[in-house]
ChimeraX commands (.cxc) that place a marker at each C-alpha (Angstrom):
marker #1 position 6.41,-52.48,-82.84 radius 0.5
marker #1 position 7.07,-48.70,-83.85 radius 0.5
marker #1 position 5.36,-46.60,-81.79 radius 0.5
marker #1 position 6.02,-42.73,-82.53 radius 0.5
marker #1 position 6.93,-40.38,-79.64 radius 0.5
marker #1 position 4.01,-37.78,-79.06 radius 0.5
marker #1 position 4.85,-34.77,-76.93 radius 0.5
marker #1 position 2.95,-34.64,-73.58 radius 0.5
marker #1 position 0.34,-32.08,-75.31 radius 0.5
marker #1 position -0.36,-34.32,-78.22 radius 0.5
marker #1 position -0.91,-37.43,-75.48 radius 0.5
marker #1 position -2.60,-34.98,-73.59 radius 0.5
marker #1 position -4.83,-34.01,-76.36 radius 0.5
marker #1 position -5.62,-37.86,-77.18 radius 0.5
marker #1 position -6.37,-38.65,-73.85 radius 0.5
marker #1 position -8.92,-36.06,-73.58 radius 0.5
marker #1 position -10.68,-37.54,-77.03 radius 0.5
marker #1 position -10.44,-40.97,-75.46 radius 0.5
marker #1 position -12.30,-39.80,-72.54 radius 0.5
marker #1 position -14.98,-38.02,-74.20 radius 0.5
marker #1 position -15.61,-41.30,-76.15 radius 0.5
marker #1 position -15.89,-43.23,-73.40 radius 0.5
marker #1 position -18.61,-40.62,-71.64 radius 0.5
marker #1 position -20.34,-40.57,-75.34 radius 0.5
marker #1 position -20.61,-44.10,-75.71 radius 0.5
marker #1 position -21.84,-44.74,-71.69 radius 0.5
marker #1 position -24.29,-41.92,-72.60 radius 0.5
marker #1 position -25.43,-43.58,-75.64 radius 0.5
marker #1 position -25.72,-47.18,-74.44 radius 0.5
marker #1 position -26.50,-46.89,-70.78 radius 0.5
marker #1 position -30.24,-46.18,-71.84 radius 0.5
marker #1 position -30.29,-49.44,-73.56 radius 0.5
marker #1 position -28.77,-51.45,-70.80 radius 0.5
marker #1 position -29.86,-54.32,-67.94 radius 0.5
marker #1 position -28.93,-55.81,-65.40 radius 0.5
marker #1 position -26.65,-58.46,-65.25 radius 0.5
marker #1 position -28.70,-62.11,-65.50 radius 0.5
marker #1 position -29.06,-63.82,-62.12 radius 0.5
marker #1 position -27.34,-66.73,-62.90 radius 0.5
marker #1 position -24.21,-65.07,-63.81 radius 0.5
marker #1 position -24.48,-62.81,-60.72 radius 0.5
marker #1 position -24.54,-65.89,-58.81 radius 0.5
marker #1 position -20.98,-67.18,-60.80 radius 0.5
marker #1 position -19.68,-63.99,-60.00 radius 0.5
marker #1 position -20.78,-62.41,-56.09 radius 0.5
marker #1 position -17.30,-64.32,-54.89 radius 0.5
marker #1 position -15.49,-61.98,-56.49 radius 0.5
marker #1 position -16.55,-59.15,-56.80 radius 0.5
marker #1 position -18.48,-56.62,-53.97 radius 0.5
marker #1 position -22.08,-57.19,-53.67 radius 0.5
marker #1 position -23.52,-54.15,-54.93 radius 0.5
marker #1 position -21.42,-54.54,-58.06 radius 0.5
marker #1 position -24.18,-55.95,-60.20 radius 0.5
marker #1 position -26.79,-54.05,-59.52 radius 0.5
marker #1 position -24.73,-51.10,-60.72 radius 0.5
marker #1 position -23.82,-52.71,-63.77 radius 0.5
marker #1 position -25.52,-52.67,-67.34 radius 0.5
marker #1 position -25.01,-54.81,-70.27 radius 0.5
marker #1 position -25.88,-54.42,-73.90 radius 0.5
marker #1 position -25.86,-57.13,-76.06 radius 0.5
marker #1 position -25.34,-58.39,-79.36 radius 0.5
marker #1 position -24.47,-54.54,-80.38 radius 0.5
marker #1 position -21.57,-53.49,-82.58 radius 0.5
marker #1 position -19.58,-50.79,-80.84 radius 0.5
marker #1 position -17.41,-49.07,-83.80 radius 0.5
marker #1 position -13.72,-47.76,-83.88 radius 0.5
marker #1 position -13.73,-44.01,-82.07 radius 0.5
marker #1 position -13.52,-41.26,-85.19 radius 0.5
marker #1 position -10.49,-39.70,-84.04 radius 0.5
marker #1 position -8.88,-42.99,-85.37 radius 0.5
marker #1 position -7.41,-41.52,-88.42 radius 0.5
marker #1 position -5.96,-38.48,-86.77 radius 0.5
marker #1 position -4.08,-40.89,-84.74 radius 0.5
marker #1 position -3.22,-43.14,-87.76 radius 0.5
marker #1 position -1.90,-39.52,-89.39 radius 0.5
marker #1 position 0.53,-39.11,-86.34 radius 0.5
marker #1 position 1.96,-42.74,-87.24 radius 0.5
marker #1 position -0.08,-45.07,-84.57 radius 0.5
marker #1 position -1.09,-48.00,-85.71 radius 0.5
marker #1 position -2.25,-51.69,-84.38 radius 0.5
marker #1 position -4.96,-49.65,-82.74 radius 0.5
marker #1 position -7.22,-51.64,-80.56 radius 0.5
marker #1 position -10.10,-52.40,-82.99 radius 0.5
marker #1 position -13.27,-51.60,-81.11 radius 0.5
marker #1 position -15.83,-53.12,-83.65 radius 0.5
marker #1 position -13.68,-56.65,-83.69 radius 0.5
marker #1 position -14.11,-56.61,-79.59 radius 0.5
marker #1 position -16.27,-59.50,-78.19 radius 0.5
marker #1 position -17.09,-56.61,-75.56 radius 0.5
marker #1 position -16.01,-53.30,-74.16 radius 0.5
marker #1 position -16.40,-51.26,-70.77 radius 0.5
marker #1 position -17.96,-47.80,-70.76 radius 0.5
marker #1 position -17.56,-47.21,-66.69 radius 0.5
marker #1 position -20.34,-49.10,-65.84 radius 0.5
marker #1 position -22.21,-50.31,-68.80 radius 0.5
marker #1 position -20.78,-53.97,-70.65 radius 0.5
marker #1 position -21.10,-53.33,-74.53 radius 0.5
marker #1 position -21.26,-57.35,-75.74 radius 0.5
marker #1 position -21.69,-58.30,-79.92 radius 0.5
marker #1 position -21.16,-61.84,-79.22 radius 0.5
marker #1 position -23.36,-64.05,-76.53 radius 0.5
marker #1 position -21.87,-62.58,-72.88 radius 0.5
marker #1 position -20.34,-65.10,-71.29 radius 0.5
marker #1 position -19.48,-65.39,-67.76 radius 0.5
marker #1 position -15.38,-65.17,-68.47 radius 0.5
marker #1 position -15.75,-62.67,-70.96 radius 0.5
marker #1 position -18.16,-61.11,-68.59 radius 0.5
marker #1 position -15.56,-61.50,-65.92 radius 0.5
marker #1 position -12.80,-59.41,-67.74 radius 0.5
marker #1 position -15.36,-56.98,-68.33 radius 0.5
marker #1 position -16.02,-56.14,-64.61 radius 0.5
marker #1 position -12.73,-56.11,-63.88 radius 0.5
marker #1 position -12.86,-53.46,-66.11 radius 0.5
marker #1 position -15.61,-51.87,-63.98 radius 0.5
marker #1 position -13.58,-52.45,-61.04 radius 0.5
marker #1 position -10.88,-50.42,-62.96 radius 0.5
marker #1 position -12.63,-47.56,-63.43 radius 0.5
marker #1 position -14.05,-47.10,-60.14 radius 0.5
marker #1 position -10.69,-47.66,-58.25 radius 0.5
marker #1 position -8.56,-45.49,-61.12 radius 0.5
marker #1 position -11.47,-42.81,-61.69 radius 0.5
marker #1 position -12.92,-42.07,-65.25 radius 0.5
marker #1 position -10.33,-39.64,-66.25 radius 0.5
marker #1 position -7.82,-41.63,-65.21 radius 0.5
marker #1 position -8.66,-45.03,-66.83 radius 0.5
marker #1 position -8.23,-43.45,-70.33 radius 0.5
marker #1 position -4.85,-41.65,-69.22 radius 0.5
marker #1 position -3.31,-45.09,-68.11 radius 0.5
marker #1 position -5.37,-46.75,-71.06 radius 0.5
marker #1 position -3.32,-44.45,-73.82 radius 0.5
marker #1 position -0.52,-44.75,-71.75 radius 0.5
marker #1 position -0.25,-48.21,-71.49 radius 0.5
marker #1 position -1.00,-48.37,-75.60 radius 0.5
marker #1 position 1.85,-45.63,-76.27 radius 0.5
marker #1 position 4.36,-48.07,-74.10 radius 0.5
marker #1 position 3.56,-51.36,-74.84 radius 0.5
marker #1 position 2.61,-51.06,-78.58 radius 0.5
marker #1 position -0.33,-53.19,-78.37 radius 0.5
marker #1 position -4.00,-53.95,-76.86 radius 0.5
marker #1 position -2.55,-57.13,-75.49 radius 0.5
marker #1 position 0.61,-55.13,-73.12 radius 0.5
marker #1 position -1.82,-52.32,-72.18 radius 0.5
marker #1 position -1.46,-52.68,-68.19 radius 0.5
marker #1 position -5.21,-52.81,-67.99 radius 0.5
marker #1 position -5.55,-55.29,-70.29 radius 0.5
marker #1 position -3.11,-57.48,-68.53 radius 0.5
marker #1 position -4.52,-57.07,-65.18 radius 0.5
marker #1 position -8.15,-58.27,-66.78 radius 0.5
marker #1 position -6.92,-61.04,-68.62 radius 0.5
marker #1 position -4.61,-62.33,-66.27 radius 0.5
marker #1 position -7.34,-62.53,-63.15 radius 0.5
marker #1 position -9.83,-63.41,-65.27 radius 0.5
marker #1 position -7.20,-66.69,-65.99 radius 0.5
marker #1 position -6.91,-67.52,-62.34 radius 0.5
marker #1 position -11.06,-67.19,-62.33 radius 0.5
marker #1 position -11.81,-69.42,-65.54 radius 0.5
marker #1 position -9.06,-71.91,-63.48 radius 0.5
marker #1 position -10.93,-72.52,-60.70 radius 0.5
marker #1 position -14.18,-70.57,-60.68 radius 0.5
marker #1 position -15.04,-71.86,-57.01 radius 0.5
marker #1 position -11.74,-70.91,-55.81 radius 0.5
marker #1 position -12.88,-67.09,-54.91 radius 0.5
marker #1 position -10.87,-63.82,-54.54 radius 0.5
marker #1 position -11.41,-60.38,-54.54 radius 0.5
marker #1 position -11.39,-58.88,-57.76 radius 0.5
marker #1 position -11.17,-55.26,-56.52 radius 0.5
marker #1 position -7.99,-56.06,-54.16 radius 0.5
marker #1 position -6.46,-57.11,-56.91 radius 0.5
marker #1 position -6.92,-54.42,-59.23 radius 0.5
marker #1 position -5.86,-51.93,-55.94 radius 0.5
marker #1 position -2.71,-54.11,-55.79 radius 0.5
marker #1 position -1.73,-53.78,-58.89 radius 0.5
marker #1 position -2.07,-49.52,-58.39 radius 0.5
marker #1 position -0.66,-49.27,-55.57 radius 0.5
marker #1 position 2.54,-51.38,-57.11 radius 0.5
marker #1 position 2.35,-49.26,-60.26 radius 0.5
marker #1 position 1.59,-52.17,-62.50 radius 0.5
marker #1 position -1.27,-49.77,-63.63 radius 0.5
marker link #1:1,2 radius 0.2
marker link #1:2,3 radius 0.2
marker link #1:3,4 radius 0.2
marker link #1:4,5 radius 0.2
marker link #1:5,6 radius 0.2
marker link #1:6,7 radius 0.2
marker link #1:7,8 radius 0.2
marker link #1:8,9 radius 0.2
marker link #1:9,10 radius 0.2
marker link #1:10,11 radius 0.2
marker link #1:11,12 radius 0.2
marker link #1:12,13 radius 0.2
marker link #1:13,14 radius 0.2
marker link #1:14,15 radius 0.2
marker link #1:15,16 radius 0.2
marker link #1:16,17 radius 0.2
marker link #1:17,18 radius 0.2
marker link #1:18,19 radius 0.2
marker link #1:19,20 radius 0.2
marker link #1:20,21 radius 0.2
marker link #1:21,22 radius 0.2
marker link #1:22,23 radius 0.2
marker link #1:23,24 radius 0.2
marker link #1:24,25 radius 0.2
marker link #1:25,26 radius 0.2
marker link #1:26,27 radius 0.2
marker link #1:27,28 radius 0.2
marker link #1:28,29 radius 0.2
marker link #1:29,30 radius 0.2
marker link #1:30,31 radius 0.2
marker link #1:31,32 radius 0.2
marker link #1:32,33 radius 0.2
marker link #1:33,34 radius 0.2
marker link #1:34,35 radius 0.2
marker link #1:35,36 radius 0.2
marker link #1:36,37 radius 0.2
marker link #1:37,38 radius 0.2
marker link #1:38,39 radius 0.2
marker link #1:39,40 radius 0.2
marker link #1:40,41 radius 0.2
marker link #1:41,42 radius 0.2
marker link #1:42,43 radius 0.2
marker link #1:43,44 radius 0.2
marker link #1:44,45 radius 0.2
marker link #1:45,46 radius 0.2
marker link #1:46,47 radius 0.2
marker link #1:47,48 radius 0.2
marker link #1:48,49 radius 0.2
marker link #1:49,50 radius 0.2
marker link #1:50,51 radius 0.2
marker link #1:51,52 radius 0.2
marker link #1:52,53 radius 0.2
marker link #1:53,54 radius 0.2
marker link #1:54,55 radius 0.2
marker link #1:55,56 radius 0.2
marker link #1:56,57 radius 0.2
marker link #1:57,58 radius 0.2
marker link #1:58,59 radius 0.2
marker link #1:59,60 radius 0.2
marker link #1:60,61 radius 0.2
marker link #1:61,62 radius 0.2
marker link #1:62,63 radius 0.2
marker link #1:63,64 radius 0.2
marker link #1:64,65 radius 0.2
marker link #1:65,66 radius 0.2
marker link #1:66,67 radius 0.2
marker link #1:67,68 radius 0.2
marker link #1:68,69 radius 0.2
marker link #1:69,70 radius 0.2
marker link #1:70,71 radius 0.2
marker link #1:71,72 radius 0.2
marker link #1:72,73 radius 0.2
marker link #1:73,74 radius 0.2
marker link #1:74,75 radius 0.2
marker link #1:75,76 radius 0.2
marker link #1:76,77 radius 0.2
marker link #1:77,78 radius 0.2
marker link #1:78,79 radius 0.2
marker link #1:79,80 radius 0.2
marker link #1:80,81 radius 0.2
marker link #1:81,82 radius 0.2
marker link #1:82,83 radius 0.2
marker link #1:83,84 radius 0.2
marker link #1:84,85 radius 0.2
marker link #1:85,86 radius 0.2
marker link #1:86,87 radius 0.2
marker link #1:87,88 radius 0.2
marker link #1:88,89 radius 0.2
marker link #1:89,90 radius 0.2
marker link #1:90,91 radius 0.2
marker link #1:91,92 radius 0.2
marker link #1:92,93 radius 0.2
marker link #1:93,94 radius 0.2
marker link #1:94,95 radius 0.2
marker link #1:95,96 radius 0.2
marker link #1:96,97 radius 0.2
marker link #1:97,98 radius 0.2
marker link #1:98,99 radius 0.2
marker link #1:99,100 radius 0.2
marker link #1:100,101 radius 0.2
marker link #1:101,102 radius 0.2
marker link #1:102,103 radius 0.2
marker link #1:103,104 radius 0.2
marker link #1:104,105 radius 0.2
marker link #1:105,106 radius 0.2
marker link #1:106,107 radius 0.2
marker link #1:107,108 radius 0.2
marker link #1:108,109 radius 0.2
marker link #1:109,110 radius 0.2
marker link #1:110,111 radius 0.2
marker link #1:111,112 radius 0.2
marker link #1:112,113 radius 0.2
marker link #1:113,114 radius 0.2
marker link #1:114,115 radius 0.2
marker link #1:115,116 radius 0.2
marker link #1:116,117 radius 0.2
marker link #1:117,118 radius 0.2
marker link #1:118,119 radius 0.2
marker link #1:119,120 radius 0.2
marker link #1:120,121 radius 0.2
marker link #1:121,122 radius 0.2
marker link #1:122,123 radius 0.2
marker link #1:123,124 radius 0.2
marker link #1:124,125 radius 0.2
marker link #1:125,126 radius 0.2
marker link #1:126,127 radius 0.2
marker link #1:127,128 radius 0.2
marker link #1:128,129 radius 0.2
marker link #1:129,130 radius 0.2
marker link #1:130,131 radius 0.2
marker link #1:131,132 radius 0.2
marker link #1:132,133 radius 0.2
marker link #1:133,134 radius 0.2
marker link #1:134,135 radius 0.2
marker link #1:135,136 radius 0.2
marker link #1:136,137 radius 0.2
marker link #1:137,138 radius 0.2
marker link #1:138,139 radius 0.2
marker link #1:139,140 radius 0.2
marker link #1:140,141 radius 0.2
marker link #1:141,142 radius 0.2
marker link #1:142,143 radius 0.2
marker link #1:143,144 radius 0.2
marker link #1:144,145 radius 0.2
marker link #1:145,146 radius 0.2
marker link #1:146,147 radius 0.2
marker link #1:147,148 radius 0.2
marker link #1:148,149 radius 0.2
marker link #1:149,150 radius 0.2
marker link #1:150,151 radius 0.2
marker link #1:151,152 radius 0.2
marker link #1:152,153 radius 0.2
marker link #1:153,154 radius 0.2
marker link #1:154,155 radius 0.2
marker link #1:155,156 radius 0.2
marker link #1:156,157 radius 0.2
marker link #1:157,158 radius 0.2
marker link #1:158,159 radius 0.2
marker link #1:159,160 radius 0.2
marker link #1:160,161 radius 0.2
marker link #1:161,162 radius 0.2
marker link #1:162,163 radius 0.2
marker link #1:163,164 radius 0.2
marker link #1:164,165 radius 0.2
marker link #1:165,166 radius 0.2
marker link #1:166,167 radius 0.2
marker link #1:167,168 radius 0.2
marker link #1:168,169 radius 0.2
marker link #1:169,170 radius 0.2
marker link #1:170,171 radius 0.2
marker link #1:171,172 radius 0.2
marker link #1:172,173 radius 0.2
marker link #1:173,174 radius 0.2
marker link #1:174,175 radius 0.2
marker link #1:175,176 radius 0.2
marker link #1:176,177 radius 0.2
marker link #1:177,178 radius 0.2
view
């Protein structure tokens, strides 16, 4: 896939939207929020720390649409932009946007996610977010992405076979993998 070059002002500049979007949408959502379900807390406690869930929100069944600085980046020749609105669910910081039924391995990636942010920071997650976009080409080689998916593969493999979500995620940063 084509991916333009943009100059480090322009990815700069983007990166700064991104991160405004992401504080807009926590803003807007984390008022509508609740705690994870018990049951799914319970699926989840062996991998992840235990105060992880009660920091947590989750919205469901709500659409979360495409950011609106979309076409300014479609002008500068991006395309194959992840699709927000087409997302089962997405991570503002803390809060779990779902439109489908959360399950516990979609729920899973998601708190990676979480795990993401706090280890990376919130100005940093978009940074290595649009970074990862701007050198893969995709939503599916976005580091990030890749990290989520892939542990939550070795959870949905064995989910009694624990591990610790947030070493992994530090593993991967400190080996630059994100």
């Amino acid at each position: 896939m084509f991916i333009p070059h943009l100059d480090a002002a322009q990815i700069a500049y983007f990166t700064r939207l991104v991160s405004q979007y992401v504080a807009s949408q926590r803003a807007a959502y984390i008022g509508m929020g609740v705690p994870m379900d018990q049951a799914q807390q319970g699926l989840l406690a062996p991998f992840f720390r235990a105060n992880l869930a009660g920091e947590v929100r989750v919205v469901l069944q709500e659409h979360v649409v495409n950011p609106p600085f979309y076409p300014q980046l479609r002008r500068f020749g991006l395309v194959n932009l992840p699709d927000f609105s087409a997302m089962a669910a997405i991570t503002f910081v803390d809060v779990v946007v779902s439109r489908v039924p959360l399950t516990t391995p979609l729920l899973f990636h998601e708190l990676v996610h979480v795990v993401q942010y706090a280890e990376l920071g919130v100005e940093a997650f978009p940074e290595r977010y649009v970074q990862g976009f701007l050198r893969g080409g995709s939503y599916e080689r976005i580091p990030l992405e890749m990290n989520a998916y892939e542990l939550g593969r070795r959870f949905e493999a064995d989910p009694r076979r624990s591990f610790s979500a947030e070493a992994e995620v530090i593993e991967w940063i400190n080996d630059g993998r994100l």
